[in-house]
C-alpha positions as a Markdown table, in Angstrom:
| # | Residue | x | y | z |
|---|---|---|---|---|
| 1 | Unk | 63.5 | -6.4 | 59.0 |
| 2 | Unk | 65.2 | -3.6 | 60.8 |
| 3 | Unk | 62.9 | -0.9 | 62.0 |
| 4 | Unk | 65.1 | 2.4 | 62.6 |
| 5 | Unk | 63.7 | 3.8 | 65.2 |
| 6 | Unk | 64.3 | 7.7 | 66.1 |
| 7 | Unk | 64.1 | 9.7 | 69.5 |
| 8 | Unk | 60.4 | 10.7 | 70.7 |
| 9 | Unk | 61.9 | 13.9 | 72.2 |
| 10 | Unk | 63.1 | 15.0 | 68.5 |
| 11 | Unk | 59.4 | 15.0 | 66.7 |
| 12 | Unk | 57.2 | 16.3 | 69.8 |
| 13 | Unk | 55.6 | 19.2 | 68.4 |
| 14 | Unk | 55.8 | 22.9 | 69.9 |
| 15 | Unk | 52.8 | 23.8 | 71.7 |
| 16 | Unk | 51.5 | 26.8 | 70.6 |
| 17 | Unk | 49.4 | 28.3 | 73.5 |
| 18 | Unk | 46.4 | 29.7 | 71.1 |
| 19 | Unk | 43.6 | 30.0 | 73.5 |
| 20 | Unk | 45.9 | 32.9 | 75.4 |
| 21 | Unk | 47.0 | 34.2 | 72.4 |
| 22 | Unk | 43.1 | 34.6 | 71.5 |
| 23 | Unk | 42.2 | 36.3 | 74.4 |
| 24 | Unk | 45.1 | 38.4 | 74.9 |
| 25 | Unk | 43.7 | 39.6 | 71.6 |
| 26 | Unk | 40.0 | 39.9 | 72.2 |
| 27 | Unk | 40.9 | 42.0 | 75.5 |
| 28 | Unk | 42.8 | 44.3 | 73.8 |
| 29 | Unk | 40.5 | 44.7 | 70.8 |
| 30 | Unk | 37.4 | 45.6 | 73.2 |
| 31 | Unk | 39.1 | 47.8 | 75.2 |
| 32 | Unk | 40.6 | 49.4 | 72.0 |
| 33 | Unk | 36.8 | 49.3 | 70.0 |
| 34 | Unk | 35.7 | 50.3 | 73.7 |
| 35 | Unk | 37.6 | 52.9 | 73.9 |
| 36 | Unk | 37.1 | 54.6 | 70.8 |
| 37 | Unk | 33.0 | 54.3 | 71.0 |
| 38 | Unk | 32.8 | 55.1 | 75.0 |
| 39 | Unk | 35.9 | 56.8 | 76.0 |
| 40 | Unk | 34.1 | 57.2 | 79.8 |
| 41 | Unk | 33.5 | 53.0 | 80.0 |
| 42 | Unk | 36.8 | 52.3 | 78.9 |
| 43 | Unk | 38.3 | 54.8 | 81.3 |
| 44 | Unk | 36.3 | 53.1 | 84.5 |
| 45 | Unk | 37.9 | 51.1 | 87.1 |
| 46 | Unk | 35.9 | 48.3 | 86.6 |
| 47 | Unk | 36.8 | 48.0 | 83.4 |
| 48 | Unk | 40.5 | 48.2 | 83.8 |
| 49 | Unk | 40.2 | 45.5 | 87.0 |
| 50 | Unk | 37.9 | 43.2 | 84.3 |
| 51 | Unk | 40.6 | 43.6 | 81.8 |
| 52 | Unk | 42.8 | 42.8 | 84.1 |
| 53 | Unk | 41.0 | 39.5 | 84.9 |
| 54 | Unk | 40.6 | 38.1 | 81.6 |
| 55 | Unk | 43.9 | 38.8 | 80.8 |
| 56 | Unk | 45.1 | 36.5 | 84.0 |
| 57 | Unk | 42.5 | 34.0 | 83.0 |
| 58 | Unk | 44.0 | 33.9 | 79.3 |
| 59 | Unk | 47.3 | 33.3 | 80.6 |
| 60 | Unk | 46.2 | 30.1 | 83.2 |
| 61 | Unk | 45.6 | 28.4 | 79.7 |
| 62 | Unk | 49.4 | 28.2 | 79.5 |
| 63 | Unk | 50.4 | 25.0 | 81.4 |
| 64 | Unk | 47.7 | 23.2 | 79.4 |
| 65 | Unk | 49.0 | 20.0 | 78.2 |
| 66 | Unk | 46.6 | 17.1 | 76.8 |
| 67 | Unk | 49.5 | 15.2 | 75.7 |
| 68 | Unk | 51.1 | 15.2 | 79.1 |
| 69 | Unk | 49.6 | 11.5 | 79.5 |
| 70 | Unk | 51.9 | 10.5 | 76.4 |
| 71 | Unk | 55.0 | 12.6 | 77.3 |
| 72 | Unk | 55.8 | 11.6 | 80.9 |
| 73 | Unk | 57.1 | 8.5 | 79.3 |
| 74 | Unk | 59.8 | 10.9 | 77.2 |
| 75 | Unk | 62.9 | 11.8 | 78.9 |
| 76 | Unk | 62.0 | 15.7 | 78.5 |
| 77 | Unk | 62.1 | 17.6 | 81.7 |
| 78 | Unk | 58.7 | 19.7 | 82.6 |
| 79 | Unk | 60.1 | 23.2 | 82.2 |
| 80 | Unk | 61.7 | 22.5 | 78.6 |
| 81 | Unk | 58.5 | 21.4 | 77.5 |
| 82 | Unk | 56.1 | 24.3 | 79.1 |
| 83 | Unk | 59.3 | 26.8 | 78.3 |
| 84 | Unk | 57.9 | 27.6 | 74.7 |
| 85 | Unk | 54.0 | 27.9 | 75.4 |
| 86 | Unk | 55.0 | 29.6 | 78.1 |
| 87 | Unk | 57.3 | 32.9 | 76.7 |
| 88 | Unk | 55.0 | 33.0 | 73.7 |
| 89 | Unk | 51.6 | 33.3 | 76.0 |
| 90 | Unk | 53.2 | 36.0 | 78.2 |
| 91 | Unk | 54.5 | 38.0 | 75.2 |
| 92 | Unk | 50.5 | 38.0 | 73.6 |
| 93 | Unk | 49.6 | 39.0 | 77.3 |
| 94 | Unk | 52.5 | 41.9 | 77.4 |
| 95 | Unk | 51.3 | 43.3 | 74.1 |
| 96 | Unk | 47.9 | 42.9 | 75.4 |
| 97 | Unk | 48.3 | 44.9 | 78.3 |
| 98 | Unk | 50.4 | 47.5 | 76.1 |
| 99 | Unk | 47.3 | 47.6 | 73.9 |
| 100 | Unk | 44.7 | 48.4 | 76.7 |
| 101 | Unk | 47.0 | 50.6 | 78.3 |
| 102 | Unk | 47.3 | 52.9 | 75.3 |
| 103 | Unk | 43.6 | 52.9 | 75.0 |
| 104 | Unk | 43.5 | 54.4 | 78.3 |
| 105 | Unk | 43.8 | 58.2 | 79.0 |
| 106 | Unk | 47.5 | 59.2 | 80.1 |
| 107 | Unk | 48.0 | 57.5 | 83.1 |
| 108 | Unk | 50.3 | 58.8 | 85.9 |
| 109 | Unk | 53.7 | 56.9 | 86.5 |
| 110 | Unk | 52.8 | 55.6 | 89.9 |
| 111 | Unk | 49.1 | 54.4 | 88.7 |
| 112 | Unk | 50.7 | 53.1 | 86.2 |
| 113 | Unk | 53.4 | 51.1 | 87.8 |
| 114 | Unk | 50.5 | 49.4 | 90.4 |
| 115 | Unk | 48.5 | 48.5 | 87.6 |
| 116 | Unk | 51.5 | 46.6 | 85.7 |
| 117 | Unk | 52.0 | 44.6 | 89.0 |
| 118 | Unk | 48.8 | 43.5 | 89.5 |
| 119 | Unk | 48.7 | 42.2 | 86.2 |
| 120 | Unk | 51.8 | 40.3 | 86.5 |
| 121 | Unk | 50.9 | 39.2 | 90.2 |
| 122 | Unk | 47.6 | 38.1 | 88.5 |
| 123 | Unk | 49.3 | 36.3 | 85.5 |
| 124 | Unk | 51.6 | 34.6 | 88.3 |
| 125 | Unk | 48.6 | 33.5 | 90.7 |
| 126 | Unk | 47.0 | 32.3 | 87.6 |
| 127 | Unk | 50.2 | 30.1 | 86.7 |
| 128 | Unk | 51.2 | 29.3 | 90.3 |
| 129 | Unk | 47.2 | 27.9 | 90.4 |
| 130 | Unk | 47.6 | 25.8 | 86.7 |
| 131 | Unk | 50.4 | 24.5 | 87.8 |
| 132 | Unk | 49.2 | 22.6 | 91.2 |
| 133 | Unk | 46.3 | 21.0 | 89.5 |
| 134 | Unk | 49.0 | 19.7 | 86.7 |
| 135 | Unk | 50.8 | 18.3 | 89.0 |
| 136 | Unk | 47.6 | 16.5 | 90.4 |
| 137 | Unk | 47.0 | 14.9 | 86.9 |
| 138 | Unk | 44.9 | 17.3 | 85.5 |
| 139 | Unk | 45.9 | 18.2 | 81.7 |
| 140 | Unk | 44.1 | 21.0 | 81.2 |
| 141 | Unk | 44.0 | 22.7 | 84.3 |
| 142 | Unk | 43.0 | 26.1 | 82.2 |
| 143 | Unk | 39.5 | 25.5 | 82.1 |
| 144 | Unk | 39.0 | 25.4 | 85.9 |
| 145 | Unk | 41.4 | 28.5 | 86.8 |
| 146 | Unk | 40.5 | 30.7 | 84.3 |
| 147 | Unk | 36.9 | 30.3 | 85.7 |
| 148 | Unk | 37.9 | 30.4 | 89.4 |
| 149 | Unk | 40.1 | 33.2 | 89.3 |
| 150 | Unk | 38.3 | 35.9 | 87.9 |
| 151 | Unk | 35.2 | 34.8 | 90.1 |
| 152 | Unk | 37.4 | 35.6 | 92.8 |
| 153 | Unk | 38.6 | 38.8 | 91.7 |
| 154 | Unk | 34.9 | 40.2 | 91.4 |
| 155 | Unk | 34.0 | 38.6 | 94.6 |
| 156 | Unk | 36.9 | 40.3 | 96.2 |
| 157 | Unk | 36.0 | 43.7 | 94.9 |
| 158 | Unk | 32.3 | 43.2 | 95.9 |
| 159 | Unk | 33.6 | 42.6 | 99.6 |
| 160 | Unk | 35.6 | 45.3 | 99.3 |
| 161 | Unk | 33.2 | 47.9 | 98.4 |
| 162 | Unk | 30.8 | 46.4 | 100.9 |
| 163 | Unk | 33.3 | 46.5 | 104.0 |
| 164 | Unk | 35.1 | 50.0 | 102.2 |
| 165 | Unk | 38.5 | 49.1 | 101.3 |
| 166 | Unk | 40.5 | 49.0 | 98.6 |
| 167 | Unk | 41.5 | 45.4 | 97.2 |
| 168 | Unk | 43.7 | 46.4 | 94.2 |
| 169 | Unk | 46.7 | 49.0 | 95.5 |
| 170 | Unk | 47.0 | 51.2 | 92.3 |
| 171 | Unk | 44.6 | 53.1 | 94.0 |
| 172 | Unk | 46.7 | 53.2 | 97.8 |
| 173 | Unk | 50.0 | 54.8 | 98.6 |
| 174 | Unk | 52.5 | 52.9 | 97.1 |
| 175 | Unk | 54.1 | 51.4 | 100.5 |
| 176 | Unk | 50.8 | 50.5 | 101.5 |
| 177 | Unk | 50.1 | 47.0 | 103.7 |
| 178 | Unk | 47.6 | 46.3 | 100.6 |
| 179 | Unk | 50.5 | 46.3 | 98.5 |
| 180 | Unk | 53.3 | 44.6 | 100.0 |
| 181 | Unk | 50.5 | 41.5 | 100.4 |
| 182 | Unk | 50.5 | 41.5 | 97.0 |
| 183 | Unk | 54.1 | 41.6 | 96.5 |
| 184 | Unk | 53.8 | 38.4 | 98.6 |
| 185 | Unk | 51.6 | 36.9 | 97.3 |
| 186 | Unk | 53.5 | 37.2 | 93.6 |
| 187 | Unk | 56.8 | 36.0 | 95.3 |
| 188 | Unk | 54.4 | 32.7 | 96.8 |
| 189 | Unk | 53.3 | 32.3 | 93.4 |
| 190 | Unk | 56.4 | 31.6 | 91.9 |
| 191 | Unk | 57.8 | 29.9 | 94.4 |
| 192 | Unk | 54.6 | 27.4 | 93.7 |
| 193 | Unk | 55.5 | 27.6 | 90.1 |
| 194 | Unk | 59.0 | 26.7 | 90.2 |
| 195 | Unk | 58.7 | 23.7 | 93.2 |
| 196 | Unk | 55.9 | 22.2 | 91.2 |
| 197 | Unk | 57.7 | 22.4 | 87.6 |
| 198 | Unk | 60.8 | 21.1 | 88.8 |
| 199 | Unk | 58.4 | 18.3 | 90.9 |
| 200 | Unk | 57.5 | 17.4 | 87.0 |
């Protein structure tokens, strides 16, 4: 008898990255509810930096990939496979951050701008950080980053308010040292991100 047999690469599944889609969308519902019950909570720093957090650690959900035992046998290169999770996770964490921002009182342009980038240099730490324990055989690197990262976070804004300085630059001048190390540290992250993709 003659089994037909049909490529593996044609019936893997899209992943769907539903844990960042979920907390994209519980961020920007509290802050939303939040704001509309206690305009002065939702307006504080501490609650745009923990927004900012959870949104980082929704998005290092991303590169999770239980199956990746079972496809590193399939001739499908890394990036086409975490291509799809990974554009839909950072459009739920876009809209998410569009949500919280429009729950906040009108921000200026410049305040604005910072607070964007620290989101997006967040998101990429958060990927850069998935990515390397991936590539050390860890499936589900999400678990462990989403709870490291915003751990650090708070434990870098505790140490800043302790030894007075500012962590986050959306509240420094603009060309601040404070702001161009995180412009670096965004450009390290995806220079992590792509090496240890195309290592996959």
């Amino acid at each position: 008898m003659t089994v037909a047999l049909r490529p593996v690469t044609t019936t893997l599944p899209l992943r769907v990255p539903w844990v960042t889609v979920a907390g994209s969308s519980l961020v920007a519902g509290m802050l939303t509810v939040l704001s509309a019950l206690a305009p002065g909570a939702a307006e504080s720093p501490l609650t745009v930096r923990l927004a900012q957090l959870a949104l980082a650690a929704s998005a290092a959900y991303l590169l999770d990939d239980a199956g990746a035992a079972l496809t590193r046998v399939v001739p499908r290169p890394l990036w086409l496979r975490r291509l799809f999770p990974v554009a839909l996770g950072l459009v739920a964490v876009s809209a998410a951050w569009v949500a919280v921002v429009r729950a906040l009182p009108a921000l200026d342009e410049p305040v604005l701008r910072a607070l964007t980038v620290e989101v997006a240099v967040l998101v990429l730490v958060a990927l850069a950080a998935s990515s390397v324990l991936a590539a050390r055989e860890e499936p589900e690197p999400g678990n462990l980053v989403a709870v490291a990262l915003p751990l650090a976070g708070l434990g870098a804004l505790v140490l800043g308010g302790v030894l007075g300085f500012e962590v986050f630059p959306s509240r420094l001048p603009l060309h601040g040292v404070m702001t161009a190390a995180w412009a670096s540290v965004g450009v390290c992250s995806v220079v992590v991100l792509v090496r240890t993709t195309r290592a996959g």
